[in-house]
C-alpha positions as CSV (number, residue, x, y, z in Angstrom):
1,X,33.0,-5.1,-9.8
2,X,32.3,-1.5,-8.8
3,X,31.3,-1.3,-5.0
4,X,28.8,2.3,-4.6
5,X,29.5,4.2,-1.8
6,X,30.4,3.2,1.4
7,X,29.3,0.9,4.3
8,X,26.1,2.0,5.0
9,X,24.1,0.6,8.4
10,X,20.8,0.1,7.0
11,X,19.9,-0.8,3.0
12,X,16.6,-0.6,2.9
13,X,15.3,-2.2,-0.8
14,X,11.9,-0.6,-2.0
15,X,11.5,2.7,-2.5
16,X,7.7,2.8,-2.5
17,X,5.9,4.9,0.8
18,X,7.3,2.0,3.7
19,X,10.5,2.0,2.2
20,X,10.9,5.4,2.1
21,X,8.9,6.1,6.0
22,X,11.2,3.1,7.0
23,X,14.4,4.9,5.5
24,X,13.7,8.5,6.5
25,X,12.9,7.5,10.4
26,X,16.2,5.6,10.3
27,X,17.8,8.6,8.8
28,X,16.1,10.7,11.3
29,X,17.9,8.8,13.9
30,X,21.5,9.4,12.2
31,X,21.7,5.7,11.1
32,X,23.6,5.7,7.7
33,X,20.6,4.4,5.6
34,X,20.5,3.8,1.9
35,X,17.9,3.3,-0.4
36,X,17.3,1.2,-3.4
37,X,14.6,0.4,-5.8
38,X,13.9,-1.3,-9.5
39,X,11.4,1.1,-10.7
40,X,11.7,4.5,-8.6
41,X,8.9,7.3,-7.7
42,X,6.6,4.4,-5.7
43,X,6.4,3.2,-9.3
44,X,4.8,-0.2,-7.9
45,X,2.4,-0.9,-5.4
46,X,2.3,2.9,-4.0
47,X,1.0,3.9,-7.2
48,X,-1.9,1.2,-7.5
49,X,-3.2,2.2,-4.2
50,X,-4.3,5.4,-5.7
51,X,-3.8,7.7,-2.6
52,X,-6.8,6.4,-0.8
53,X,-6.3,5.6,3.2
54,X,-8.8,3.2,4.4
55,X,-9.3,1.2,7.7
56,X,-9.4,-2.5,6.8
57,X,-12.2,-4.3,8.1
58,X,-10.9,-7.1,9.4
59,X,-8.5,-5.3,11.2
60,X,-10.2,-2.3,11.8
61,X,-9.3,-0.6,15.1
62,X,-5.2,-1.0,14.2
63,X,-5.4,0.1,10.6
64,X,-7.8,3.1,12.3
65,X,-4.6,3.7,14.3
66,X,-2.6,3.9,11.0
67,X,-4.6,6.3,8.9
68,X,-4.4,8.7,12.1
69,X,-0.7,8.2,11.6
70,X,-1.0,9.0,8.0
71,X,-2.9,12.2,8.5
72,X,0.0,13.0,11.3
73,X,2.9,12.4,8.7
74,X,0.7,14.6,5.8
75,X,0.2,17.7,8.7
76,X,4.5,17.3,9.5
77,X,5.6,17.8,6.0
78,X,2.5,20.6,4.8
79,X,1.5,17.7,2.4
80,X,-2.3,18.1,1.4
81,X,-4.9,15.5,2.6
82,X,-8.5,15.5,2.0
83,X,-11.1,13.7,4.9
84,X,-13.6,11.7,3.0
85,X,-16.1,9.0,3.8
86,X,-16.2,5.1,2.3
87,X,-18.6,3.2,1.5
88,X,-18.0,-0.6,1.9
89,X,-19.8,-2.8,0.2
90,X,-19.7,-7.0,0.4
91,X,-20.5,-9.5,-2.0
92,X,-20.7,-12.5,0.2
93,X,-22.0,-13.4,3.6
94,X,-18.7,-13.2,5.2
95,X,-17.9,-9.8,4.2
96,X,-21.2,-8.4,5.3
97,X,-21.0,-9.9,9.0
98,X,-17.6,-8.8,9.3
99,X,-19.0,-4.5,8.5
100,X,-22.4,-5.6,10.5
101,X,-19.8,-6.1,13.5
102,X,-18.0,-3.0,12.8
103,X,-21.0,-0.9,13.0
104,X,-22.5,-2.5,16.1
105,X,-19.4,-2.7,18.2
106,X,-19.2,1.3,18.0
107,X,-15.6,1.4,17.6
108,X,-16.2,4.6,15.8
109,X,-19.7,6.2,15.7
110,X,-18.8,7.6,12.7
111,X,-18.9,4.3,11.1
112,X,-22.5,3.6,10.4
113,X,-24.9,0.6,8.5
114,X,-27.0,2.2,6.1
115,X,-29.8,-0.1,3.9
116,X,-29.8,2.7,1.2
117,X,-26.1,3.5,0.9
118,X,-25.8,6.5,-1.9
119,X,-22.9,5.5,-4.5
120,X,-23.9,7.8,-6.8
121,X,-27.3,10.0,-7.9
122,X,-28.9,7.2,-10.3
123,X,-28.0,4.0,-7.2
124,X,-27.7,2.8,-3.9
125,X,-26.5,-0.1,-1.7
126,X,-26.5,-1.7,1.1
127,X,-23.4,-0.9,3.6
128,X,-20.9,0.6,5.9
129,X,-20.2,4.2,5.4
130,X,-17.6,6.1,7.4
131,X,-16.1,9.3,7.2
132,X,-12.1,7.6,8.6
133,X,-10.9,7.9,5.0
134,X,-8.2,9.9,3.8
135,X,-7.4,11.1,0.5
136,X,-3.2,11.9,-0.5
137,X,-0.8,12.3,-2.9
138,X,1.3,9.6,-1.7
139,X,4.1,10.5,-4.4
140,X,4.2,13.8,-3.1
141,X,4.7,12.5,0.4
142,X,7.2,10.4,-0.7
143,X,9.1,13.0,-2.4
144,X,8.6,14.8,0.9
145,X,10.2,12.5,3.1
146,X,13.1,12.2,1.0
147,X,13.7,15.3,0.6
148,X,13.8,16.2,4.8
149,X,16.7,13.3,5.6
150,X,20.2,13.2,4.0
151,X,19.7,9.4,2.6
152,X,21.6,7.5,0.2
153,X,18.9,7.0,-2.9
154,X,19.9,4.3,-5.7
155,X,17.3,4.3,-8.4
156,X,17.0,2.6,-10.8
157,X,18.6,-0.5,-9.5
158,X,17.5,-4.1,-9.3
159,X,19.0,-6.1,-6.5
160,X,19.5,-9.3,-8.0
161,X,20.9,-11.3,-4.8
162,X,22.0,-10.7,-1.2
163,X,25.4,-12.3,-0.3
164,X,27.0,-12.3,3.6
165,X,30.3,-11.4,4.1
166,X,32.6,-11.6,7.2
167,X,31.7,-7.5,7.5
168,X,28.6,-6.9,5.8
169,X,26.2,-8.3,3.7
170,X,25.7,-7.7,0.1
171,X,23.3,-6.7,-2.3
172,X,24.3,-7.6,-5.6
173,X,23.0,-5.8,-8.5
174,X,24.5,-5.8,-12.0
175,X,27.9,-4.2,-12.3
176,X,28.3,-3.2,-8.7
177,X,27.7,-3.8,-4.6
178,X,26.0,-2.0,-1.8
179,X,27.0,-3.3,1.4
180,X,25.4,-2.7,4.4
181,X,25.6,-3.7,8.0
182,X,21.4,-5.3,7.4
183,X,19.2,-5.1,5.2
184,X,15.4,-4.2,5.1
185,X,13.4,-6.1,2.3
186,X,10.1,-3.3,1.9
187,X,8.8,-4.8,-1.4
188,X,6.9,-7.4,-3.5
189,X,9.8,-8.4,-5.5
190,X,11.3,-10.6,-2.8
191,X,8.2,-12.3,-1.6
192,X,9.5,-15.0,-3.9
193,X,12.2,-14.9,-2.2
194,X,11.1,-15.1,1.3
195,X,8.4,-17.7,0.8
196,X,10.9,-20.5,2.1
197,X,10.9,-19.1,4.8
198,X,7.3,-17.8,5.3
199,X,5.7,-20.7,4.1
200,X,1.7,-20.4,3.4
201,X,2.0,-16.7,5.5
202,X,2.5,-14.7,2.1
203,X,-0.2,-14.8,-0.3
204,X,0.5,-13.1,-3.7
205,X,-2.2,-11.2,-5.5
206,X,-2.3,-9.9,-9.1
207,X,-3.8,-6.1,-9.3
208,X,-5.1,-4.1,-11.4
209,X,-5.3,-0.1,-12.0
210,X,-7.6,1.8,-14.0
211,X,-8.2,5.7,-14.5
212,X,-10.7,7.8,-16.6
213,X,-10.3,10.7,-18.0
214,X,-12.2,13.5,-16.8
215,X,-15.7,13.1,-17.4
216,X,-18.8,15.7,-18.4
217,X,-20.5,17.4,-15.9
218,X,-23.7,15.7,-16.8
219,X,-21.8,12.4,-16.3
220,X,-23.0,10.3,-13.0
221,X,-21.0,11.8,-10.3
222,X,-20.0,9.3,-7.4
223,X,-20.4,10.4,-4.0
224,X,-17.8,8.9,-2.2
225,X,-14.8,6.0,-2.4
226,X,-16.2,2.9,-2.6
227,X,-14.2,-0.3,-1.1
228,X,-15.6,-3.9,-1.8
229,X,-14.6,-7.3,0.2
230,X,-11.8,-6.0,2.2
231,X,-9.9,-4.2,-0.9
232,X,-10.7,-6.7,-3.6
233,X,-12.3,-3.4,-5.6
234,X,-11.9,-0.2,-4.9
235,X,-13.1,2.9,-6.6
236,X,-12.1,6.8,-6.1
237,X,-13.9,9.7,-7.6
238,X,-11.9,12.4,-8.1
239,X,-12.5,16.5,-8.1
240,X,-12.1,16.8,-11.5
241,X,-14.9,13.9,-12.2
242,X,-12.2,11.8,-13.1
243,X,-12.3,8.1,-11.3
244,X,-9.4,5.7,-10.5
245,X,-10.1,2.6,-9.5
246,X,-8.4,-1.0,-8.2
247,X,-9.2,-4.8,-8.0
248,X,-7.0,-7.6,-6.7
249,X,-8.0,-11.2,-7.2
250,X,-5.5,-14.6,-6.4
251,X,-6.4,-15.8,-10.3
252,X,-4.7,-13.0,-12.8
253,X,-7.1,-14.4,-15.5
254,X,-10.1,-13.1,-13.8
255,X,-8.7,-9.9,-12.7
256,X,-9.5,-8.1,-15.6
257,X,-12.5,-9.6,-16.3
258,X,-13.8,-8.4,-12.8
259,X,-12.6,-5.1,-12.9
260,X,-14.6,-4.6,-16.3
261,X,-17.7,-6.0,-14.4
262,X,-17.7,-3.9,-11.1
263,X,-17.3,-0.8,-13.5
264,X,-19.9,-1.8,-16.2
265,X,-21.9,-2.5,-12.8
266,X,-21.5,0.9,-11.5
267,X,-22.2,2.8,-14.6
268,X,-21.9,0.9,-17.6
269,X,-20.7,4.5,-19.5
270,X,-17.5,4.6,-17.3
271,X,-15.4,2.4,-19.8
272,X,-15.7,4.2,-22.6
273,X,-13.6,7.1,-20.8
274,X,-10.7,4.6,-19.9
275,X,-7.4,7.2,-19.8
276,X,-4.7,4.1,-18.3
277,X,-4.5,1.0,-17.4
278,X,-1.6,-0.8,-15.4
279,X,-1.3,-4.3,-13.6
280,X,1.6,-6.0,-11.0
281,X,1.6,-7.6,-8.0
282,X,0.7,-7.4,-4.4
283,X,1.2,-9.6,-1.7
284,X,-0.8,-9.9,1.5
285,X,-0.4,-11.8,4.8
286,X,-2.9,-15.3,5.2
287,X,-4.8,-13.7,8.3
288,X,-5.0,-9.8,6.7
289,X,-1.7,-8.5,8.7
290,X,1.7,-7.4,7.1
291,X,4.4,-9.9,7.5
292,X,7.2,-8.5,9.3
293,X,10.3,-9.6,11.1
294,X,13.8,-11.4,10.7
295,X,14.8,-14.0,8.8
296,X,16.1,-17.7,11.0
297,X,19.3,-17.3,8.4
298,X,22.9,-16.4,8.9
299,X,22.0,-12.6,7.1
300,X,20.5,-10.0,9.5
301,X,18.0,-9.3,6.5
302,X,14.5,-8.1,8.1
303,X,11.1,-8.2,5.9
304,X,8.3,-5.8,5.9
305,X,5.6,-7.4,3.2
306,X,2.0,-8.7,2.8
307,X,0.4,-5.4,3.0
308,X,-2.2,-5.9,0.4
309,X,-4.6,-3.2,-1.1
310,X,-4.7,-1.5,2.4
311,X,-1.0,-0.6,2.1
312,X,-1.1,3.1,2.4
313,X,-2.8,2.7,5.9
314,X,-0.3,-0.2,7.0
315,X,2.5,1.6,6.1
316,X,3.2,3.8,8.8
317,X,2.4,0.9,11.5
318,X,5.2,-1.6,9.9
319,X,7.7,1.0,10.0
320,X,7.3,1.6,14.1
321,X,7.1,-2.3,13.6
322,X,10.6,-2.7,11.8
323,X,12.3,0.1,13.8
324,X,11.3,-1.9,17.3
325,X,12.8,-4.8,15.8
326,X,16.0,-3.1,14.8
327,X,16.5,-2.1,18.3
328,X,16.0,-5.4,19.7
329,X,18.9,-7.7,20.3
């Protein structure tokens, strides 16, 4: 069995945007840092997120904190990032008390209920508009980051089993090792994994991704992203009058069913310009957090998942998480 490269510190597994954050900031700090992913170029999760930054209702004020954080990271590296405002919208009673609150506690007086919320120039709604949202290319970013730090990338590769030695522990993948001193677990593909261990704390979600093609200019032009029930759909309009949008649901079979719904609901012309569709998975923490820490096993193996369809703007708030924890005894 062919053993790549040498002893490295850190292996950090996931190579989507808080892999890579996670892997530059330890590279940054001259650890010897590796990274390693199945698909490559945030093939997975980053790409269904669809570049929009959004404050997550339920946890509004920290994910606030992370889209600031975002917008820092964009400025450092001269990536391009576009301010825009969201409208959130609810389907159920729970949803709406939860934006009610967010608008009457003031945490940010941009953040404001409207009765007659404009979607687009033929409809309006009833919701929560902001201007907190962010717009990026979060491949470009990611290709940014990587290419500022000396790191160790491994792509394609599919970690099929970690394994502890008397100096290291192992990632096994087929053919060869990487061996590392610990190892950081930044995607989906080990929830399974982890879920001894995590119990009912990870919830796994299907998801969806849909794009147009660019529309005609008579076509009904949207006027802002749209987010509905904390991420469950979201929509993005685009310059070129393209639109991208998302759902997630817990029951795959519906998933598809509902994405066709909220866009036939929207504009019921919006189908007929479908350009791509792709589904995987996501997984999300019971109470709306990311799950991070160590595992209770003899591997020092650390986890950073359960992000869910606000991802981009938890991303740079688990990586301070998981670099606090590395420094920790």
């Amino acid at each position: 069995m062919d053993t790549r490269a040498s002893h490295y510190d850190v292996l950090v597994v996931g190579a989507g945007l808080t892999g890579v954050l996670i892997a530059a900031q330890l590279a940054e700090r001259g650890v010897r840092v590796a990274l390693v992913d199945a698909l490559g170029a945030a093939g997975s999760a980053t790409r269904r997120s669809l570049g929009l930054v959004a404050p997550q209702p339920s946890h509004w004020q920290e994910t606030m904190c992370g889209v600031e954080l975002m917008h820092q990271l964009c400025k450092t590296y001269s990536i391009p990032a576009r301010s825009c405002r969201i409208a959130y919208l609810a389907t159920h009673d729970e949803a709406r008390t939860r934006l009610l609150n967010i608008a009457r506690l003031k945490i940010d007086t941009k953040a404001q209920w409207h009765g007659a919320l404009p979607i687009h120039q033929d409809a309006v709604a009833e919701g929560l508009l902001t201007e907190s949202g962010l717009l990026v290319d979060l491949e470009q970013l990611r290709a940014a980051l990587l290419r500022q730090h000396a790191l160790a990338v491994h792509s394609p590769i599919e970690i099929e089993s970690l394994e502890r030695g008397p100096d290291a522990v192992y990632a096994l993948a087929q053919g060869y090792t990487l061996p590392a001193s610990s190892i950081v677990l930044a995607t989906n593909a080990f929830a399974g994994l982890l879920s001894p261990y995590l119990g009912d704390s990870v919830q796994f979600m299907a998801s969806i991704t849909w794009r147009s093609q660019p529309r005609p200019a008579h076509a009904k032009r949207f006027e802002q992203p749209i987010v509905v029930d904390e991420g469950t759909f979201a929509l993005i309009p685009l310059e070129d009058n393209s639109v991208h949008a998302m759902a997630c649901s817990s029951n795959p079979a519906a998933l598809r069913p509902q994405l066709v719904a909220m866009l036939n609901q929207l504009d019921a012309d919006l189908l007929s310009y479908t350009a791509e569709q792709s589904s995987g998975v996501l997984t999300k923490g019971s109470d709306g957090m990311p799950l991070v820490g160590q595992l209770n096993a003899p591997m020092p193996v650390l986890y950073a998942i359960g992000l869910g369809p606000f991802g981009a703007a938890w991303a740079p708030i688990v990586c301070e998480r998981v670099l606090a924890l590395m420094q920790t005894p």
